[in-house]
ZADO-1210 file (C-alpha; in nm, 4 decimals, padded with zeros to 6 digits):
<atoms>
<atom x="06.5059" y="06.8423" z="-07.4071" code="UNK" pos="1"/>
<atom x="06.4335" y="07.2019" z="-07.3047" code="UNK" pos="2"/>
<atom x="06.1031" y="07.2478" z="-07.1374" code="UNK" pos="3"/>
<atom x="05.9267" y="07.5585" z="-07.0078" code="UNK" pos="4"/>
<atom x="05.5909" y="07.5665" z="-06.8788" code="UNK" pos="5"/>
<atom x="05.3290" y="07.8432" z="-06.8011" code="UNK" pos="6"/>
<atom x="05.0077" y="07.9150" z="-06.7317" code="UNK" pos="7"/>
<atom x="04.8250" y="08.3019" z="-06.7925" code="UNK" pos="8"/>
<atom x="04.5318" y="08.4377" z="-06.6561" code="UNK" pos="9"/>
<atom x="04.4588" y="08.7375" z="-06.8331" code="UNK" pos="10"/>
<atom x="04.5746" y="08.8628" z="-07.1873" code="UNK" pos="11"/>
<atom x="04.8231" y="09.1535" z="-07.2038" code="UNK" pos="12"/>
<atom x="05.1514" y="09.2408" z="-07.4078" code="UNK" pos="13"/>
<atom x="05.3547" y="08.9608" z="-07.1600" code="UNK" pos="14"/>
<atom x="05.1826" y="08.7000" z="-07.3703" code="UNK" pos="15"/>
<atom x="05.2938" y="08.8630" z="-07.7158" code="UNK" pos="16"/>
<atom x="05.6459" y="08.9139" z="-07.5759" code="UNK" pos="17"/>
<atom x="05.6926" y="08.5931" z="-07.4527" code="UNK" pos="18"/>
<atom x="05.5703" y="08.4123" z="-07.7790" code="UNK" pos="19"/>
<atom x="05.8326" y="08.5832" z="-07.9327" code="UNK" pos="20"/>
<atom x="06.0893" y="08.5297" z="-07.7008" code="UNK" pos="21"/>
<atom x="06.0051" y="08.1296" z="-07.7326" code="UNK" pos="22"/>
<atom x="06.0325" y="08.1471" z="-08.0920" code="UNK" pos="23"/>
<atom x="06.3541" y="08.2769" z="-08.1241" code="UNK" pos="24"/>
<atom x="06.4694" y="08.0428" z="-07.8429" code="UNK" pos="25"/>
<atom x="06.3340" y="07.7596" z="-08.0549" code="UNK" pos="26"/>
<atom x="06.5033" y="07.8386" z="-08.3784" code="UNK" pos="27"/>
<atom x="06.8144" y="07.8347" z="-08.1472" code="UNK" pos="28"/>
<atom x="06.7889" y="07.5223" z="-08.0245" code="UNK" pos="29"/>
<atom x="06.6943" y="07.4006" z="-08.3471" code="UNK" pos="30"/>
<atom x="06.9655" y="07.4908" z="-08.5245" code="UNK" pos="31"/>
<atom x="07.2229" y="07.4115" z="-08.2598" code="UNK" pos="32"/>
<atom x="07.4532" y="07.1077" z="-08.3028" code="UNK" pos="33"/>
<atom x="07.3210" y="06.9458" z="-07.9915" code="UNK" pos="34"/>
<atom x="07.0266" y="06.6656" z="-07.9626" code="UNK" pos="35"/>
<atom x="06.7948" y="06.8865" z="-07.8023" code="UNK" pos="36"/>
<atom x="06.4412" y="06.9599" z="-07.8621" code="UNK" pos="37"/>
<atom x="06.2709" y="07.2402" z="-07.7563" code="UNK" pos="38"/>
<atom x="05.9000" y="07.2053" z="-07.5708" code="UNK" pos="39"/>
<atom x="05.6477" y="07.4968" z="-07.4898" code="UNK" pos="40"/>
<atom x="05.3745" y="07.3983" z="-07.2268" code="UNK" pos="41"/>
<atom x="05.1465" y="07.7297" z="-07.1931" code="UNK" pos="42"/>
<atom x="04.8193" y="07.6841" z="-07.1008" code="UNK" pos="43"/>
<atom x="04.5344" y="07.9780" z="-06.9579" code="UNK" pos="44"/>
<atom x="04.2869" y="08.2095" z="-07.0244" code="UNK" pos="45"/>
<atom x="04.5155" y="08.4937" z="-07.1351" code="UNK" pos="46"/>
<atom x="04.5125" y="08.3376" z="-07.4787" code="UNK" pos="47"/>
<atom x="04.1923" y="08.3333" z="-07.5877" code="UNK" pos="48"/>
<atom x="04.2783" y="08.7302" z="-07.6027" code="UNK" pos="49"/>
<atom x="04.6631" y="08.6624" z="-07.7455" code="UNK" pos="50"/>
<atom x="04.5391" y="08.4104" z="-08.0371" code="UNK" pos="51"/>
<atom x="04.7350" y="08.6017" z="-08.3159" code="UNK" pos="52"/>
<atom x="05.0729" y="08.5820" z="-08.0976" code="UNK" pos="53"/>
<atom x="04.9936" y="08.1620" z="-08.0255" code="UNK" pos="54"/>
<atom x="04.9011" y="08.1157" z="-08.3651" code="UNK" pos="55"/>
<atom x="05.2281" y="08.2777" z="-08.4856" code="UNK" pos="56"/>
<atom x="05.4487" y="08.0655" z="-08.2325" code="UNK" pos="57"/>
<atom x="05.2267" y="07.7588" z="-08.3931" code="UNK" pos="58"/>
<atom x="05.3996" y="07.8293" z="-08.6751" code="UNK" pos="59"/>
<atom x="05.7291" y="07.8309" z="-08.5785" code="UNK" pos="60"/>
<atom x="05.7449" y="07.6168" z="-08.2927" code="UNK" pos="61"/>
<atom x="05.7560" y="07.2067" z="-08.3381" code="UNK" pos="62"/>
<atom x="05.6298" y="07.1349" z="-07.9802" code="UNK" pos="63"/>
<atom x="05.4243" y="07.3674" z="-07.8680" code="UNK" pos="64"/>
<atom x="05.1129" y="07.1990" z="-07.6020" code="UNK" pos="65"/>
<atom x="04.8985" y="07.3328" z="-07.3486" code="UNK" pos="66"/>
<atom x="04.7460" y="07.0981" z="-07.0241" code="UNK" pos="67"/>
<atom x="04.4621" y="06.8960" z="-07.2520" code="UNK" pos="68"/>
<atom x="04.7051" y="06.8131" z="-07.4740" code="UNK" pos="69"/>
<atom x="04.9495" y="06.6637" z="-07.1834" code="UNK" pos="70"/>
<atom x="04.6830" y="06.4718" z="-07.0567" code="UNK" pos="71"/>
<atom x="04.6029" y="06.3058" z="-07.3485" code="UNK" pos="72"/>
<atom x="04.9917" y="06.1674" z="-07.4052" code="UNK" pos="73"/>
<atom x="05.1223" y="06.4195" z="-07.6193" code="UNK" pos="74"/>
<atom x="05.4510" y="06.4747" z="-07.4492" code="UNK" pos="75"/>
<atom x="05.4664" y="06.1027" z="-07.3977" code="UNK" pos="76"/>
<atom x="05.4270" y="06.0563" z="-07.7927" code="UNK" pos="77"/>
<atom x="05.7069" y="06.2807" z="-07.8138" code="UNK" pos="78"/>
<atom x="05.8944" y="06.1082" z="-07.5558" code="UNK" pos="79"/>
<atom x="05.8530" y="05.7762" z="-07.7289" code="UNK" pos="80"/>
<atom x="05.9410" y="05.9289" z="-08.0892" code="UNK" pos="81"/>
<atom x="06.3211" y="06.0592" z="-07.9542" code="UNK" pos="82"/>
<atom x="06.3716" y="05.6948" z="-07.8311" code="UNK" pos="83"/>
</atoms>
């Protein structure tokens, strides 16, 4: 599994970028041969400015959580669905 968390602070064009960046990575890993799965933590106040960019990787992006989620077992449901 290939996991990359982050956390913003304030909105800006790092938050589109990197939504983009994630999204190709994802299609990657999703089409390689190998039994991977690709996870996006992001969490912060920079998105309530970057919604359209989120929304967008939402779309494209199977695993895609932010801290609430984590604490309320998301990952773990994940976890427990690979097994």
């Amino acid at each position: 599994m290939q996991q990359n968390p982050n956390y913003y602070g304030g909105g800006g064009s790092k938050l589109k970028a990197v939504a983009g960046e994630f999204t190709e990575l994802s299609q990657f890993v999703k089409t390689s041969k190998d039994n991977v799965e690709f996870v996006w933590v992001t969490d912060g106040q920079g998105w309530k400015f970057a919604r359209l960019p989120l929304a967008e990787a939402f779309g494209h992006i199977d695993n895609v959580f932010n801290l609430t989620m984590l604490k309320e077992g998301f990952l773990s449901d994940l976890f427990e669905k690979e097994i």
